[in-house]
Structures are given as C-alpha cells and as structure tokens.
C-alpha positions in Angstrom: -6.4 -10.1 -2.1 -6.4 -8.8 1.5 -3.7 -6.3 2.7 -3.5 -4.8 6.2 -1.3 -1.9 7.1 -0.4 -2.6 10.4 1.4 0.0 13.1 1.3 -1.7 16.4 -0.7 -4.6 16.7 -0.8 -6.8 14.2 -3.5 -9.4 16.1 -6.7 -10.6 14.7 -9.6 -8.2 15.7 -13.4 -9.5 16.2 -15.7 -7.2 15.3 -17.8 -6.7 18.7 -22.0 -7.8 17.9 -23.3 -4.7 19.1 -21.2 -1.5 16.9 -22.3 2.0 16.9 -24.4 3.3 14.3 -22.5 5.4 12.1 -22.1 9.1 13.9 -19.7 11.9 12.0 -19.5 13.5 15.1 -17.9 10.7 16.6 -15.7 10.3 13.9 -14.3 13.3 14.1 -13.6 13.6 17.8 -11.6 10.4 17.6 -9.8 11.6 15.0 -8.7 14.6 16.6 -8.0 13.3 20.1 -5.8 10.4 17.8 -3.8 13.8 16.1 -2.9 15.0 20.0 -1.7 11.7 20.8 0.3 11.9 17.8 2.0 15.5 18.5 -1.4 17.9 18.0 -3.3 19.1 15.4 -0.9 22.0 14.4 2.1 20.1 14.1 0.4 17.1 12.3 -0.8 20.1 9.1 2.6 20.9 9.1 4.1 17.4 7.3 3.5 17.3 3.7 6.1 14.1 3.2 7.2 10.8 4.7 9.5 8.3 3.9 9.3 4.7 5.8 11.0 1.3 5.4 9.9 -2.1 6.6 10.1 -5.9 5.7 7.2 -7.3 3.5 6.0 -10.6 2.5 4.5 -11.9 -0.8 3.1 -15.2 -1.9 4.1 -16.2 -5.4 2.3 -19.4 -5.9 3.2 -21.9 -2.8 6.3 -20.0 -2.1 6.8 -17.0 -0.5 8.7 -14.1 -1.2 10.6 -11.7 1.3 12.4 -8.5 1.6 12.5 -4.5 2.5 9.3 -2.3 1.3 10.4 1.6 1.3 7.1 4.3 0.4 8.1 7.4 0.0 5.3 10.2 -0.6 5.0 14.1 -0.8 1.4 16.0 -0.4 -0.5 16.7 -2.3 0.4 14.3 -5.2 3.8 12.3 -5.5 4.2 8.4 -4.1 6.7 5.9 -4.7 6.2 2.4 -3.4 9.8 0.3 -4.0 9.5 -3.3 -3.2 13.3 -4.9 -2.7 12.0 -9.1 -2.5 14.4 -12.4 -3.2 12.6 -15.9 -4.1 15.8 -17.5 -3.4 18.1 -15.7 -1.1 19.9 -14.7 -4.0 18.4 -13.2 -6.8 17.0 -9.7 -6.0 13.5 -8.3 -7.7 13.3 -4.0 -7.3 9.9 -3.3 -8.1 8.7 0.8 -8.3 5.5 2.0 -8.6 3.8 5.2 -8.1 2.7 8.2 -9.6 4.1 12.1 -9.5 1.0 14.5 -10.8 -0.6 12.9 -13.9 2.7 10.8 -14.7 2.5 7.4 -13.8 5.6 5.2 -12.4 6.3 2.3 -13.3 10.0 -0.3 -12.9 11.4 -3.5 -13.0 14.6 -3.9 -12.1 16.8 -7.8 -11.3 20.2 -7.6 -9.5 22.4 -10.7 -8.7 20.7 -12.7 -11.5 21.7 -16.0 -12.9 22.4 -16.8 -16.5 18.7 -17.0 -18.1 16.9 -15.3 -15.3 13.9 -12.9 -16.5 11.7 -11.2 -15.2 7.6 -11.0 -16.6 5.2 -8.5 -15.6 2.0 -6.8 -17.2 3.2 -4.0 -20.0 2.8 -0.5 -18.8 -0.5 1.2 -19.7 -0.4 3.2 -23.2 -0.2 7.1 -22.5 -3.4 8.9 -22.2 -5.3 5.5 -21.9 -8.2 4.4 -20.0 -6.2 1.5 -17.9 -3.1 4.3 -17.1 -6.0 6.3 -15.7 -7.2 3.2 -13.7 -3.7 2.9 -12.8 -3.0 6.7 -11.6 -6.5 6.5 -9.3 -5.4 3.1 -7.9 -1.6 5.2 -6.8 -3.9 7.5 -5.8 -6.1 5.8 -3.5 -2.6 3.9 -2.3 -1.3 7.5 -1.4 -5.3 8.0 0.7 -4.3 5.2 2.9 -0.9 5.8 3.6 -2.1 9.8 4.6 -4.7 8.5 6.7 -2.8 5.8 8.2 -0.1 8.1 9.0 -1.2 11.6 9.1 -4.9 10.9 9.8 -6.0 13.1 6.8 -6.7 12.2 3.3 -5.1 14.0 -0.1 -7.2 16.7 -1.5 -7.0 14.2 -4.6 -9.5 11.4 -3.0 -11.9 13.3 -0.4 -13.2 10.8 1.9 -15.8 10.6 4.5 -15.5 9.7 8.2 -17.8 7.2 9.9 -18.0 5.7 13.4 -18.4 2.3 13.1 -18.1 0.7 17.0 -15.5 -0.9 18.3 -13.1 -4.4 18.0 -11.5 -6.7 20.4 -8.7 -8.6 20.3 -6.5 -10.5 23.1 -4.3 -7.5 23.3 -6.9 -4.6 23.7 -9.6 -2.6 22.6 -10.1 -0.4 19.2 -12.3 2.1 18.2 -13.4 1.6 14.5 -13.5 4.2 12.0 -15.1 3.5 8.3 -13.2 5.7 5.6 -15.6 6.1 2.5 -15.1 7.6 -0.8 -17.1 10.7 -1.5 -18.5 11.8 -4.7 -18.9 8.7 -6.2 -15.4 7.5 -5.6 -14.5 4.0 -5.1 -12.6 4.0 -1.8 -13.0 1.9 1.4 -10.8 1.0 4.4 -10.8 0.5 8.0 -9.1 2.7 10.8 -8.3 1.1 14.0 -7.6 3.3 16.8 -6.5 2.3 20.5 -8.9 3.2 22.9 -6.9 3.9 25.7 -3.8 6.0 23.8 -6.0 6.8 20.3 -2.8 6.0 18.8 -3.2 4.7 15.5 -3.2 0.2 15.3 -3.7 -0.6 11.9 -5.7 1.0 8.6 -7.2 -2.7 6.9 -8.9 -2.7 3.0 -9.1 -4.9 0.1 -7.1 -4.4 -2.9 -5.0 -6.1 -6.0 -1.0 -7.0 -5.2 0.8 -6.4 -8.7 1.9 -9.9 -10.4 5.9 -10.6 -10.7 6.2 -13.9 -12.4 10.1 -15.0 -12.3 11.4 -17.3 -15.0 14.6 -19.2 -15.2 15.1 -20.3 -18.6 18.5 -21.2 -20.5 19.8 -19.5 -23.2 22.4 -20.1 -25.5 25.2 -17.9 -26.1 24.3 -15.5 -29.0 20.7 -16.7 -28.9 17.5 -15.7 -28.2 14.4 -16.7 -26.3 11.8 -18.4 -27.7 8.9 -16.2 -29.2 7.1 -14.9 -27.3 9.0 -14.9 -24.3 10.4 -12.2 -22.0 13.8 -10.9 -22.7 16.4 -11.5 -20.0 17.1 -8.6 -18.2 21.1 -7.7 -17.6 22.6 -8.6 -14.5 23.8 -5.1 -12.2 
C-alpha cells in the first residue's frame, strides 16, 4: 500500500523524462540549502524530538475511516505513532505503535463502544522473536522517514544514502527530487521532494504496509461468551 507524507503540497507530481543522473554532491547541497530555509544547519542539530498532530484517512474495505494521527519521537531511538479513527462517527479506535530502544509498542484501545463491539488485530510478536525484530526495524525505518522528512537527517539507527535524482512537475510548481537509500544492505527507500524555489521541504513519498484493524459488532448475551474463537469484547471507557 502507498503512503505519502505530505507537508505542503499534496498534488500529483510527474516525474519530468529527462532526470539527472544520480550525483551525491548534488544531494548534499540541496540538502543543506533545504536546512537554511528551515532555520540553518546549527539550529536544525540542535532538535532531538518532535511531536505533531494531523487528520488521517484509512480505507477499511469500501468504507473509509477518519480521525487525528499524533507521532511523537525522540532521537536517537523512541517513536510513538497514535492513531484516534471512528468508522461510524461514534465509536472511537486508539491504535499505538512504536518502539522505545529494543522494546516494542504495541495498543488497542475502543472508547464509546456499543454492547458487542470488538476489536481484532494481529497478536503481538513473541519476545525475542524473529517477527518482533521485523517489527522493531519496520518502527525504525518509520522513525528514518519522519527525521528526514522533518529534520532532513536520518537516525544513527538506519544510515541512509543521498542521491540526486532530477526533478518533478506538478500544476503548482517545480521539485527537486532526492532518492534516500538504505546503506549497508538495509532495506530502505523513499522519495524527498524539495521546492525549488524556497527548498522547503513538499512531501517525503515510499511504499509500505498500513497495520489491519478489523472492527466487529457482534451480540452477546448477558453472562455469555463469544463464540470460539472469536475476539473478546473490549470494555467500554
């Protein structure tokens, strides 16, 4: 699934038919003429967290779910991504993940829920194994975007490399294109968009996986229980 980060425009780009080779030198000088339009290099080293909130939108099936998206992160490895969405208007699904050092995050939580209203979602991965350490290099790649996007650096925890990559168009303007790369062997890939006449940051785009959230309504008698194999209903807060 397709996710793009977007800062100030959020317009379709067309790559232009003629991009740059890829030249670090480039790269870089965009990059650092982008930090002065953001306040200089020296002030930029100095922020080691951020907190932001915005709206988000997610597609569960042929509906579509809104509500507030709040990341919070501190260098060089703590992020927590809370998702606040309502299918209905109603019902409200609070959804944290993240990591903090080698511990992973993980929460569901359901407010304002009707009598038999449940939530599913994929268990938690088992301490020490292989998919919590997908898991933890997924929340860390997550935190590499949102430090690039923002703070036009990445984590010491995924080192990337900077390419020049041409430029895009799109009815509103022109954009310098940056490729970010994993290095040492590290699967990582994304797009910087920069504005050519401010350098100001537009929009970092790459591929990745939303998390599922399946909501059930299902009826329950009083005393009883759901069927096997079913989720249990969470409490209503």
């Amino acid at each position: 699934m397709g996710h793009v980060l977007g800062f100030l425009v959020a317009a379709a780009l067309w790559w232009s038919a003629a991009a740059a080779p890829a030249v670090d030198a480039k790269a870089e000088d965009l990059l650092k003429q982008a930090r002065a339009a953001l306040g200089g290099e020296a002030a930029m080293q100095k922020v080691h967290g951020l907190a932001a909130t915005g709206t988000v939108r997610r597609a569960a099936g042929s509906s579509q779910m809104a509500g507030e998206l709040t990341v919070q992160f501190e260098l060089p490895d703590r992020m927590l991504r809370t998702d606040s969405l309502s299918p209905d208007g109603g019902i409200t699904l609070v959804s944290e993940q993240g990591f903090s050092g080698s511990t992973l995050l993980r929460s569901n939580r359901i407010f304002n829920a009707p009598p038999g209203a449940m939530i599913r979602t994929p268990p938690p991965p088992q301490k020490g194994s292989d998919a919590e350490t997908q898991a933890i290099r997924a929340a860390q790649a997550d935190l590499a975007r949102l430090t690039i996007a923002w703070l036009l650096r990445a984590p010491d925890s995924t080192p990337v490399d900077f390419t020049y990559a041409g430029t895009a168009e799109a009815p509103d303007g022109k954009a310098d294109v940056i490729d970010i790369a994993g290095r040492d062997g590290r699967a990582f890939a994304a797009k910087l968009f920069l504005d050519v006449a401010s350098h100001r940051p537009l929009m970092l785009s790459y591929r990745g996986v939303a998390p599922r959230l399946v909501v059930q309504t299902q009826r329950v008698e009083p005393g009883g229980a759901p069927p096997r194999g079913a989720a249990q209903p969470l409490p209503q807060l």
